[in-house]
Every structure is written in structure tokens, then in C-alpha cells.
C-alpha positions in Angstrom: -19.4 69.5 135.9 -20.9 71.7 133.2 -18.8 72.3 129.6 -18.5 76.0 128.7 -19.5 77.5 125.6 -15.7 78.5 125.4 -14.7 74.8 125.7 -17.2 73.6 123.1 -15.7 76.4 120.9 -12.6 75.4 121.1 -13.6 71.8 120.9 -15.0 72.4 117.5 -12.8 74.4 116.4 -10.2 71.4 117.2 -12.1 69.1 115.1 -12.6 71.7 112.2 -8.6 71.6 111.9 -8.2 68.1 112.0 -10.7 67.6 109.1 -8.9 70.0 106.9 -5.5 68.6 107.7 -7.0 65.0 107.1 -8.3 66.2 104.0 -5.1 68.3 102.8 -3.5 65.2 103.1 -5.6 63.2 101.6 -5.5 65.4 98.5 -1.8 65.6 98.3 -1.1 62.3 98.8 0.4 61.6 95.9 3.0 58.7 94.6 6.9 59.5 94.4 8.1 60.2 91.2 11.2 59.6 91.2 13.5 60.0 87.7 15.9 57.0 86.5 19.0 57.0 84.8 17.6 57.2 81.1 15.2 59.9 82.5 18.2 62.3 83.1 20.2 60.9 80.2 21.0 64.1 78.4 21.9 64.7 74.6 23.6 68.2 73.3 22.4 70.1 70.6 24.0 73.4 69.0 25.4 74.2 73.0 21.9 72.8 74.6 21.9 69.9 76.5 18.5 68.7 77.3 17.0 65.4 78.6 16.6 63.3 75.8 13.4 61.0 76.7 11.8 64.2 77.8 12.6 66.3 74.9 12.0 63.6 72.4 8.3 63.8 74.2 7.6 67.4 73.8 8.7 67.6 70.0 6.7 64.3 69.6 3.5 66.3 70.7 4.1 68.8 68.9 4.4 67.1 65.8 1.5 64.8 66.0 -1.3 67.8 67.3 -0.1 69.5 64.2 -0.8 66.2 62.2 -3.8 66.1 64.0 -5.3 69.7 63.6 -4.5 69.3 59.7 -6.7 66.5 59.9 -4.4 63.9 57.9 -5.1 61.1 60.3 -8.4 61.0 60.0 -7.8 61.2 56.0 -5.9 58.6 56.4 -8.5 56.2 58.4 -10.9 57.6 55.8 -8.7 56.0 52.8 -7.7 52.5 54.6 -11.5 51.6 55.4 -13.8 53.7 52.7 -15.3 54.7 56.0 -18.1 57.7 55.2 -18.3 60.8 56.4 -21.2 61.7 55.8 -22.0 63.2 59.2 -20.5 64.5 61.6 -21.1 62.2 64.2 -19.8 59.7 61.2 -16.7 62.1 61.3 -16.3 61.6 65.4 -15.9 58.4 65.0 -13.4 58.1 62.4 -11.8 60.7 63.9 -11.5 58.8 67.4 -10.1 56.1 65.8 -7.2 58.3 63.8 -6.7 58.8 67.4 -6.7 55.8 69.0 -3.7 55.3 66.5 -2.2 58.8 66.5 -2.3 59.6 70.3 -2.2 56.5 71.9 -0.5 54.2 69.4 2.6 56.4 68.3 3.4 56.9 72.1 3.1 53.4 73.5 5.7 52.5 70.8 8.0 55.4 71.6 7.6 54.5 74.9 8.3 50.7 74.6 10.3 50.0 71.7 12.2 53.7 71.8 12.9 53.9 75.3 12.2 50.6 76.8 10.0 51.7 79.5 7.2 50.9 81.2 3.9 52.1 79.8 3.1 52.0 83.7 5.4 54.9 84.5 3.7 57.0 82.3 0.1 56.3 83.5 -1.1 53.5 82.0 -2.1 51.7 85.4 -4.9 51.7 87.9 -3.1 53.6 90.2 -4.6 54.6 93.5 -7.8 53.7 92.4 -9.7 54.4 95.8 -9.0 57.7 95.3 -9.4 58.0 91.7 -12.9 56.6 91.7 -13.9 58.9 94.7 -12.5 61.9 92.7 -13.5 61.4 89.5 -17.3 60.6 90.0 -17.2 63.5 92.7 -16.0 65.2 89.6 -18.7 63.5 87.2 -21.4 64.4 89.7 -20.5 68.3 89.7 -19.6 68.6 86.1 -23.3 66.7 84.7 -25.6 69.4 85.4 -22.8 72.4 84.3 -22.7 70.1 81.1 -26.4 69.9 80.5 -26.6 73.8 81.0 -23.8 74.5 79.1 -25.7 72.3 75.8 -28.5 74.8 76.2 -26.2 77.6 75.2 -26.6 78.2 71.4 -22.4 78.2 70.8 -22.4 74.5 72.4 -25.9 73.3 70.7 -24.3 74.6 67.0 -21.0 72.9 68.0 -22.1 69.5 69.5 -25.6 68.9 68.4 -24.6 67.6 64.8 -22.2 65.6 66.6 -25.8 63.5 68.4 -26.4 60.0 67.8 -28.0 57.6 70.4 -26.2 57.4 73.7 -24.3 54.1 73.6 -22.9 55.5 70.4 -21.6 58.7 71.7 -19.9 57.1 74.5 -18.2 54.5 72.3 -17.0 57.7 69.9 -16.4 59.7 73.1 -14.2 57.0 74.4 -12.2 56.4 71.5 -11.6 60.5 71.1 -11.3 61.3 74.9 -9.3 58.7 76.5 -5.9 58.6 74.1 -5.7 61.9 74.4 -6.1 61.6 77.7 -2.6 59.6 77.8 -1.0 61.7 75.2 -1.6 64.7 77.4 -1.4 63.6 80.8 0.3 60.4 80.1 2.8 60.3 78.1 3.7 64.0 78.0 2.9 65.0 81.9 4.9 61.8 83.5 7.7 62.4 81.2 8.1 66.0 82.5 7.1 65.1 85.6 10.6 63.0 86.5 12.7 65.8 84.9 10.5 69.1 86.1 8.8 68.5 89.2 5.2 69.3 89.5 5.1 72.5 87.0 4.7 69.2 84.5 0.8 69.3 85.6 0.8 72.8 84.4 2.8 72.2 81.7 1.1 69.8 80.0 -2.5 71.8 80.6 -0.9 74.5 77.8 -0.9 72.1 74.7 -4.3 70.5 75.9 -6.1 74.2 76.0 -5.0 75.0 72.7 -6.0 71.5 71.4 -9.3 73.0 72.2 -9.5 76.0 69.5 -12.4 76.1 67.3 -14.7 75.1 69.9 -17.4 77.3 72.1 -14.9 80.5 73.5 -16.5 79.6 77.0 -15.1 75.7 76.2 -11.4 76.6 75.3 -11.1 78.9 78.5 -12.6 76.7 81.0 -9.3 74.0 79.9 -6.6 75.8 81.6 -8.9 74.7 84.5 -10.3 71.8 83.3 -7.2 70.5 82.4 -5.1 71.4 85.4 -7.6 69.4 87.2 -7.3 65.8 85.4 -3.7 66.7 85.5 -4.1 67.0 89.2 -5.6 64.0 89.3 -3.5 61.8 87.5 -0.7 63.5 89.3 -2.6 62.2 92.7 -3.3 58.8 91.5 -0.5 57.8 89.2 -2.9 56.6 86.8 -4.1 58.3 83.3 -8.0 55.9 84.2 -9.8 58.0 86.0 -9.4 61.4 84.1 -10.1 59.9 81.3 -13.7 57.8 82.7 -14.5 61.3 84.2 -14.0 62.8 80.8 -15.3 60.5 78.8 -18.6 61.0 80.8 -18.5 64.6 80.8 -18.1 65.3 77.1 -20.7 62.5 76.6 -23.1 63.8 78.6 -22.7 67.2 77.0 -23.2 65.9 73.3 -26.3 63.8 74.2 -27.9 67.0 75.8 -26.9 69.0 72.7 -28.4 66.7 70.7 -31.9 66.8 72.9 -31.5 70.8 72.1 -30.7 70.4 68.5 -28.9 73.0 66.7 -30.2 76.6 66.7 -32.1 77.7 63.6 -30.4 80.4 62.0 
């Protein structure tokens, strides 16, 4: 007995659903985040009672980008080691290590010896790494060739391509730049607003990130409220701070290393 066209319709239009159902919930499987007692431990200030760990965060992050845009980290690392800045990839890298210190550092001792927790809980763990590998080198695969065009563009080649030095190099710099930040932002800030907020934190926690971004390309900046949301997303997903910041670690890598094969336009 024959199948009718209407029947194979239907058919595929059956299986159509189920893949987009499998895959919704695939992409919204995420872990429970569920708040503890010292999460929603409150403290009251001039009639405002707030979450303490929570708001001790967000003034935290405040305090340290501001630190951080005024450059008296890297000042700093500059006057402990007689480190030279003579370039600005020399610059990156002292930079990135004011930052290892700064955005990772400060944090994990908030987070350990000020409130006791569990670096885990705000990221620091592999998570659901199937997932997060799928994801972020899906991620990685789309983003290389945006990345290369966008280090043709003469805003990114001025920006990045004094920044060049040879590949290995750039990732090590990269890494030591991308990667704390990575936990300061979606880390230690998102998780912490996460238990007390719900999942606005992923939103949240893109703001400060975006305007982290100010002084680089216009096109740059912008594209972080999307940018950002996403490795927010995906931490969110995977309960793990990893794979957003392997994904941008390659990204921004890739983009400096094709700026530099550009080289900086010629005014």
C-alpha cells in the first residue's frame, strides 16, 4: 500500500518538530542555580536592604574596572618587575598580567577567604563540558573568518596591528588578558547575581563587559552587548566560566594575528 504525498508531509513535518524541540532543549538545558543561606543574607544601609555577597560583588566590579581603565595596575606590574613597555604588544602583556592579578586574583580571595565559598559556584569548573566544547568551537568556527575580515578594516588594523607579535605569543598575552576577565564578568559577577536575580544576571553582567570595551573599533564595542550575552549564555548553559573564555581567547587571537598580517594603515 502506497504512502501519500500528504502522509510524507506530515511525516516530515513530524520530524522537523522533534528536531527543534530536541534542540530547544538541548540549548536550555542548563544547571539549577539554586541560592544558599549567605546568598540571601541581607545587610541594611540608609533604609536599603540588599544582599550582601551580591552587592559586595557589584561595587567590587565597579571599583576594580575603574582601577583598571586608569591603568594603575599595569603601573603597578610595570614598577615591581622593570618590565618595558616599549611596545604595545610589550604593554599587552604586562597588562594581562595586571589582570591576572586584578580580575582574577582580587575575586578568588573575596570569594574564598570573604565569603567562604566555593570558586566552583561561581564558574570556575568544567562544567558540562560536552556541551561547552560543542558550543564554543561551533562558536570559534563561525567567529574565525568574521575575525579575519574584520582585521581588514582600517579601525581594527590601526587598533590591533601594533598589538602583533608571533602567534604563540599572542595567545599566551590573549590568555592572560581574556580569560580573568572572563571570570570577573561572567564568573564572579554573573553567578553571584545569578542566585539572587534569576537569569536577567546574563544580561546584567553583559552591561559592564560592553563598556569595558570603549576605545576600541565603534563596530567592536557594539557587537559586545551581543557578544557578551552570548558567553554569558554560555556559561549560564554550562556552569562553567572554560569554554567562553577558550572560545575568546581564540577569537581575539585570531583577530590580532590577522591585524598584524594587515599591518597598520599608513596615514
Amino acid at each position: 500500500m502506497g504512502v501519500s504525498e500528504s502522509g510524507l508531509a506530515e511525516a516530515g513535518a513530524g520530524t522537523g518538530a522533534s528536531v527543534v524541540a530536541r534542540l530547544r532543549a538541548w540549548l536550555t538545558a542548563a544547571p539549577a542555580y539554586p541560592a544558599d543561606a549567605a546568598d540571601l543574607r541581607t545587610v541594611e544601609f540608609l533604609g536599603l536592604r540588599v544582599p550582601r555577597r551580591a552587592t559586595t560583588v557589584v561595587v567590587l566590579v565597579a571599583l576594580l574596572l575603574l582601577l583598571d581603565y586608569h591603568g594603575h595596575v599595569t603601573d603597578l606590574v610595570s614598577a615591581l618587575t622593570g618590565w618595558s613597555t616599549a611596545s604595545e604588544a610589550d604593554f599587552k602583556r604586562i597588562q594581562g598580567f595586571g589582570r591576572v592579578l586584578l580580575l582574577a586574583g582580587v575575586p578568588l580571595a573575596v570569594i574564598v577567604l570573604g565569603f567562604r565559598d566555593r570558586p566552583s559556584r561561581y564558574g570556575l569548573t568544567i562544567g558540562d563540558w560536552r556541551s561547552g566544547v560543542a558550543i564554543a568551537v561551533g562558536g570559534a568556527v563561525v567567529m574565525t573568518p568574521i575575525a579575519i575580515a574584520f582585521a581588514h578594516l582600517p579601525s581594527f588594523a590601526a587598533y590591533y596591528a601594533p598589538q602583533a607579535a608571533p602567534p604563540l605569543s599572542v595567545l599566551v598575552t590573549t590568555a592572560l588578558d581574556v580569560i580573568p576577565a572572563e571570570f570577573f564578568f561572567r564568573g564572579f559577577l554573573l553567578f553571584a547575581l545569578l542566585r539572587i536575580a534569576g537569569p536577567i544576571a546574563v544580561v546584567l553582567a553583559t552591561l559592564p563587559f560592553a563598556f569595558s570595551h570603549l576605545g576600541k573599533p565603534e563596530i567592536e564595542t557594539l557587537s559586545t552587548l551581543v557578544g557578551g550575552f552570548l558567553y554569558g549564555w554560555l556559561d549560564w548553559r554550562t556552569g562553567s566560566v572554560v569554554w567562553s573564555g577558550l572560545a575568546h581567547t581564540w577569537i581575539l587571537t585570531t583577530l590580532v594575528v590577522a591585524a598584524g598580517v594587515v599591518g597598520a594603515p599608513v596615514s
